[in-house]
Structure formats: structure tokens, C-alpha cells
C-alpha positions in Angstrom: 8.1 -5.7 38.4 8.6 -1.5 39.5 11.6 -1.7 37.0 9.3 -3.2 34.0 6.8 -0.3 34.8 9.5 2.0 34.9 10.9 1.0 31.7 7.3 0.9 29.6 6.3 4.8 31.3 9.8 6.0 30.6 8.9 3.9 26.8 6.0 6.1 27.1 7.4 9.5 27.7 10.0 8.7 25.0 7.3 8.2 22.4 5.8 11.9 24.0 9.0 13.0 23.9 9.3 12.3 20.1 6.0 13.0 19.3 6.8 16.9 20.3 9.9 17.0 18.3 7.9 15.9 15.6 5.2 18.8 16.1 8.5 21.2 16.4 9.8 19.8 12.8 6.4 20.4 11.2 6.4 24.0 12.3 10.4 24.2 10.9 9.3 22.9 7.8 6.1 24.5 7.3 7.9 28.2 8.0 10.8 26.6 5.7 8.8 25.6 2.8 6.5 28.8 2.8 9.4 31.1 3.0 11.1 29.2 -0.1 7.9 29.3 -2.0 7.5 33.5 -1.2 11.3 33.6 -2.6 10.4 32.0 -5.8 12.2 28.6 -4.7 10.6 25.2 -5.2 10.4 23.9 -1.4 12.8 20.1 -1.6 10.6 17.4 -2.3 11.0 15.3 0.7 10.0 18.5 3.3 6.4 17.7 2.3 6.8 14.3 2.7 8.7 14.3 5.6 5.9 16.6 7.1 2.8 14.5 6.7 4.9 11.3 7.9 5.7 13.4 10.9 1.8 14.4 11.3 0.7 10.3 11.7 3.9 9.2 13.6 3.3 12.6 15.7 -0.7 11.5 16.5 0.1 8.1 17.2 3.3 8.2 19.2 1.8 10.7 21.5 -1.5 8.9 21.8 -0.9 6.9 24.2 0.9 9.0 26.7 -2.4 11.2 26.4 -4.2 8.5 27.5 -2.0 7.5 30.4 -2.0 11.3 31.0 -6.0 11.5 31.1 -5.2 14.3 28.0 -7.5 13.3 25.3 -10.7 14.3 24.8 -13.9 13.5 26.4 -16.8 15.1 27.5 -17.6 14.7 31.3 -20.9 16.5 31.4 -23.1 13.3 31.7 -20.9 11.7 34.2 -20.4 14.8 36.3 -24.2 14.9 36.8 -24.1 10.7 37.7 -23.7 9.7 41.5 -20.3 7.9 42.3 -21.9 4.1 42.2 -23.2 5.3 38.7 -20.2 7.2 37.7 -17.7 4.2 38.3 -20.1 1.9 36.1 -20.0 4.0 33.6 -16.5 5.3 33.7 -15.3 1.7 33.4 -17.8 0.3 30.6 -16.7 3.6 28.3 -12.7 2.4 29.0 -13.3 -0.9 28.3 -15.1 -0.1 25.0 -12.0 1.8 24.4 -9.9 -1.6 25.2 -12.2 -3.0 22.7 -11.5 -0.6 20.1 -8.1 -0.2 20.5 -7.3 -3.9 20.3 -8.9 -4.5 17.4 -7.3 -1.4 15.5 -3.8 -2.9 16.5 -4.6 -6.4 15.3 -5.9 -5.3 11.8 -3.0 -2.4 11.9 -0.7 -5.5 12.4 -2.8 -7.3 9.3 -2.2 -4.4 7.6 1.9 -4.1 8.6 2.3 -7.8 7.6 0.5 -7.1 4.4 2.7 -4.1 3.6 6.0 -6.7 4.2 4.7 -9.6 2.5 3.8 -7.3 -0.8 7.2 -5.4 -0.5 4.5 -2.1 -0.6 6.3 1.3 -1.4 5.2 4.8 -0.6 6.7 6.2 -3.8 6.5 9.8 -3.8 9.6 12.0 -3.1 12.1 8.6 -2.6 10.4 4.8 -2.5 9.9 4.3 1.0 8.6 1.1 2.4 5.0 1.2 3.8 5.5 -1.4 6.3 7.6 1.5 8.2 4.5 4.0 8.2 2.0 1.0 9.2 4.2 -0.6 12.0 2.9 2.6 14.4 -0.7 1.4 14.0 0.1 -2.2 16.1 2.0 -0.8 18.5 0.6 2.4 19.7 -2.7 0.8 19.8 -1.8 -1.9 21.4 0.5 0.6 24.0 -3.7 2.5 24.3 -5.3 -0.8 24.8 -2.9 -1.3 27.9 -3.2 2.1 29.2 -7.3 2.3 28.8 -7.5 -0.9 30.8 -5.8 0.8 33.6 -8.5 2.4 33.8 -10.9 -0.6 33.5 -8.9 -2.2 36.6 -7.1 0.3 38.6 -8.2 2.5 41.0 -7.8 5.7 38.6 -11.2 6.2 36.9 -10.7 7.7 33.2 -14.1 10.4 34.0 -12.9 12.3 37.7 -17.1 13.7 37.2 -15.8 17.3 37.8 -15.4 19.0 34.7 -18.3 20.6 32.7 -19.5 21.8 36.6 -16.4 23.1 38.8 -14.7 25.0 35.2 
């Protein structure tokens, strides 16, 4: 069972991993493409492209890692002010909405996956590109913060620590 968990963080801090080169290529091929434009080029077609693919497989391959990480955003001014009893409740019934939530993203972004490979859909812009391969990081990466979420619904890691917004 440690080496399963070993393998889905490492899985994890791969998706991370490649979420940051992506956010390294969007800053190449944003400085690329503007310098081409102030040189009188035309930027190549698929550097746009390639860019705002990179922006959604960038968001959600690093979302769950922020998750796991306690990195995303939420306000802790309400449960800072809560006593611990209180703060536990609520802690856990905001994470489990967030299991909620998550789930059902990843089943309709699996709906919508299937949908885009039963169609044969096409993203056709600078090359035809099937949209199943844009769609097929909605299942899994919400399904990846549906797990990590309900660590916090279960384990003994609360997603709210009640400190920020007061010891900052």
C-alpha cells in the first residue's frame, strides 16, 4: 500500500512538474511571438495555439497538487475566528462540498471526453486536432482533486489550519 501512495504523489508531482514547464513555454512563446510581431514577422500559427492549450493543461495538471499542497485559494478569516470543535465541522463540510463538486465535474468532463470520441470532434484551427485530447484532462484531474479534497474530509490534516487572516 506505501508503494501505491508513493506512485500516485510522485503521479502528482509529475503533473506539477509539467504543469511548470508548461507556464515556462507560455512565457517562451509569449516573448517569441511579440518579438516576431515588433520585427514585422507573422508569429507561426501553432505558437498561439500551442499557448492556450498549455494555459488549460497548465490549470488543471497543477490543480491537484495545489490541493494536496494546501496552495489554492481560500479565505480563512471565518474559520480563524471559530473554536477548534467548530473549526473541524466546518473545515470538513467545505472539503466535502469540494468532493461533491469535483466529482461531478469529472463525471460530466468524462461525458464530455466520450462525446468528443464518439463524434470524432476536431479543434481545427492552426492543424485539426482532436478534442477528445483537450477534454481528457477534465476526468482525470478532477477526479485526482476529488481524492485529494477527501483527504481532507477523512484524514487527520484539516484543509482550514484557522491561522491565517490573524497571525499574517
Amino acid at each position: 500500500m506505501q508503494v501505491l501512495g508513493q506512485l500516485y504523489r510522485g503521479f502528482l508531482y509529475a503533473m506539477a512538474g509539467i504543469a511548470g514547464a508548461m507556464l515556462v513555454w507560455l512565457m517562451v512563446s509569449v516573448v517569441t511571438s511579440v518579438t516576431m510581431r515588433n520585427l514585422g514577422l507573422q508569429p507561426f500559427a501553432w505558437l498561439f495555439t500551442s499557448s492556450e492549450y498549455a494555459i488549460l493543461y497548465m490549470t488543471m495538471l497543477g490543480a491537484p497538487w495545489l490541493v494536496r499542497e494546501r496552495g489554492h485559494v481560500h479565505i480563512e478569516l471565518v474559520t480563524a475566528a471559530l473554536p477548534a470543535h467548530a473549526r473541524r465541522i466546518v473545515s470538513r463540510s467545505v472539503a466535502a462540498i469540494c468532493v461533491a463538486i469535483c466529482a461531478l465535474l469529472a463525471w460530466k468532463g468524462a461525458e464530455l471526453m466520450l462525446t468528443n470520441i464518439a463524434r470524432n470532434d476536431l479543434d481545427v484551427r492552426a492543424y485539426y486536432f482532436p478534442k477528445w485530447v483537450l477534454t481528457a484532462a477534465f476526468p482525470v484531474c478532477f477526479g485526482l482533486m476529488a481524492v485529494e479534497f477527501s483527504r481532507y474530509v477523512f484524514g487527520k490534516t484539516l484543509m482550514h489550519s484557522g491561522e491565517a487572516g490573524i497571525h499574517e
